[in-house]
Residue, then its C-alpha position, 0 to 999 in steps of 0.5 A: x276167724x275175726x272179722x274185726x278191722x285192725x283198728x276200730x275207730x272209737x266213734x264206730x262202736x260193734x255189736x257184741x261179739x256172738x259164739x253162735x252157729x247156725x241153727x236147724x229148721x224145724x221138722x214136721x214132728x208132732x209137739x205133744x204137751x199135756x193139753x194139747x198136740x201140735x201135728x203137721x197139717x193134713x188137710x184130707x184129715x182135718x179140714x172138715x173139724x177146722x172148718x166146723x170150728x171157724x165158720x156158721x153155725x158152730x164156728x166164729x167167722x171173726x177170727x178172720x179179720x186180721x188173717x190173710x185168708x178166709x173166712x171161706x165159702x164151703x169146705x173144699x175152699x178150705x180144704x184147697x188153702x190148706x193143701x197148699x199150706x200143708x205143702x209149704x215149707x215157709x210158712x210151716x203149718x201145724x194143726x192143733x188138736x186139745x188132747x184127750x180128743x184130739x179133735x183138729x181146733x187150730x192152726x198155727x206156723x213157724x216162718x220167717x226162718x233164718x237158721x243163719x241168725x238164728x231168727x223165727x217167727x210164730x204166725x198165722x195163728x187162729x184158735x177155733x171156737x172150742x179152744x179159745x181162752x183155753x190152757x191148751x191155746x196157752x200150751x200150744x204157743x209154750x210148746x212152739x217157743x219151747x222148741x225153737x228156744x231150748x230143742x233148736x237153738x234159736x236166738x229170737x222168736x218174733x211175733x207180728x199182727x195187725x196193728x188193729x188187731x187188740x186181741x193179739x197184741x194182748x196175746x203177745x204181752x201176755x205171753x211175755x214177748x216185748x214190743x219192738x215198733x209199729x211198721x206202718x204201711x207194711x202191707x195191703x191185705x184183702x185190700x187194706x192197709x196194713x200197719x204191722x206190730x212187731x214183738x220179740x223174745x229174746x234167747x236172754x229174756x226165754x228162762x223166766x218165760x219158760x218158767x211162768x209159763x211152766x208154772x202157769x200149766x202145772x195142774x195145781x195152778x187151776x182149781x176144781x173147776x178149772x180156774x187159773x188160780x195166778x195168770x201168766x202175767x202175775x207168775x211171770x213178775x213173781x219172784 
C-alpha cells in the first residue's frame, strides 16, 4: 500500500522509499565468538567476578564516571542493581566473559529497541580491568552489531555517551560508527549535566565494517605475542 499523496508538490521532497518489515527484538541467547561469550546477566553467578574486576583493590572504580550507576558500596549493592537488570527488558543486559575462562569481566546491552524502524542501540557498556584493551572487548561489540545487522535485521545501531567522555567517543570512531551531533543538555545524571554524543551505523555503511572488523580478529592479524600487527582503523581504510 503507498501512502504517497496523488500529487507531490515539488517543493515537499520525500524520503526514499523503504522495502522494509519490521524486525525481531533480540533473544536472551548466548553470542559466542572466539575470544569472548556474551551470555544473559545473572547476578547470583556473576556478581561476585564483576564486582572484583570494577572496584578496590583489583578493579578500576573509574570505569563509573560517565555511567548511570556505581561504583558500589559492597557486593549486595551490586548484586541488588544487576537483579534488576537482569529482569529488564529494555535495557537488555549481557555479561561478557573472555574465553577460555570464561570468567564474568563486563557488561553490555541492547535498548533503545524499535523493531518497527528498524532501530537499536549499544550501551551501558563497561569492560573490567582484565578485558580492557583486550581482542575480546573488540569481539564482544563485533558480535552485538554482527547480530543486529546480519541475524535480525536491524537498519541502524546507534551508540550515545557522555560528551565528556574521550575514551568512548575514541571507541565508537574506532569501531567504525559515524558521529551524528551533540544533545546538549539531554540529561542530568548522579547530579550532572549531561550533554550527549550520538554516533551511528548505518545498514549501507555495516559491510565494510563487518570486514575490518573480521579482519582485524583473525588470528594472523596479531603476532607471537599477541600484537595487532594492523589496527582496526588502518583495516577498515584499506581496500
Amino acid at each position: 500500500m503507498s501512502f504517497d499523496p496523488p500529487s507531490t508538490p515539488p517543493d515537499r521532497p520525500l524520503g526514499e522509499p523503504v522495502d522494509f518489515q519490521p524486525v525481531p527484538l533480540p533473544s536472551r541467547e548466548e553470542l559466542r565468538g572466539r575470544y569472548v561469550v556474551l551470555r544473559p546477566l545473572d547476578a547470583d553467578r556473576d556478581a561476585q567476578s564483576l564486582y572484583a574486576v570494577s572496584h578496590p583493590p583489583d578493579g578500576d572504580p573509574g570505569i563509573w564516571t560517565y555511567l548511570f550507576e556505581g561504583p558500589y558500596a559492597g557486593l549486595d549493592d551490586m548484586r541488588r542493581d544487576l537483579s534488576e537488570q537482569q529482569r529488564s527488558e529494555d535495557p537488555r543486559f549481557f555479561t561478557l566473559a573472555p574465553l577460555p575462562e570464561e570468567r564474568p569481566c563486563g557488561i553490555a546491552s541492547y535498548l533503545r529497541m524499535v523493531p518497527d524502524h528498524g532501530v537499536i542501540e549499544i550501551g551501558h557498556i563497561w569492560f573490567g580491568t582484565p578485558m580492557q584493551r583486550t581482542t575480546a572487548a573488540t569481539e564482544a561489540i563485533y558480535l552485538l552489531a554482527a547480530h543486529a545487522f546480519d541475524d535480525l535485521g536491524y537498519r541502524r545501531l546507534e551508540w550515545k555517551c557522555n560528551a565528556l567522555n574521550a575514551a568512548s567517543r575514541r571507541a565508537a570512531d574506532r569501531f567504525g560508527f559515524t558521529f551524528e551531533g551533540v544533545f546538549r543538555e539531554h540529561m542530568v545524571v548522579k547530579g550532572r549535566n549531561r550533554d550527549t554524543a550520538w554516533y551511528a551505523i548505518i545498514d549501507r555503511d555495516w559491510p565494510p565494517i563487518q570486514e575490518s572488523f573480521q579482519r582485524w580478529l583473525d588470528p594472523g592479524n596479531f603476532d607471537a605475542d599477541g600484537r595487532q600487527r594492523a589496527s582496526l582503523s588502518q583495516l577498515r581504510l584499506r581496500p
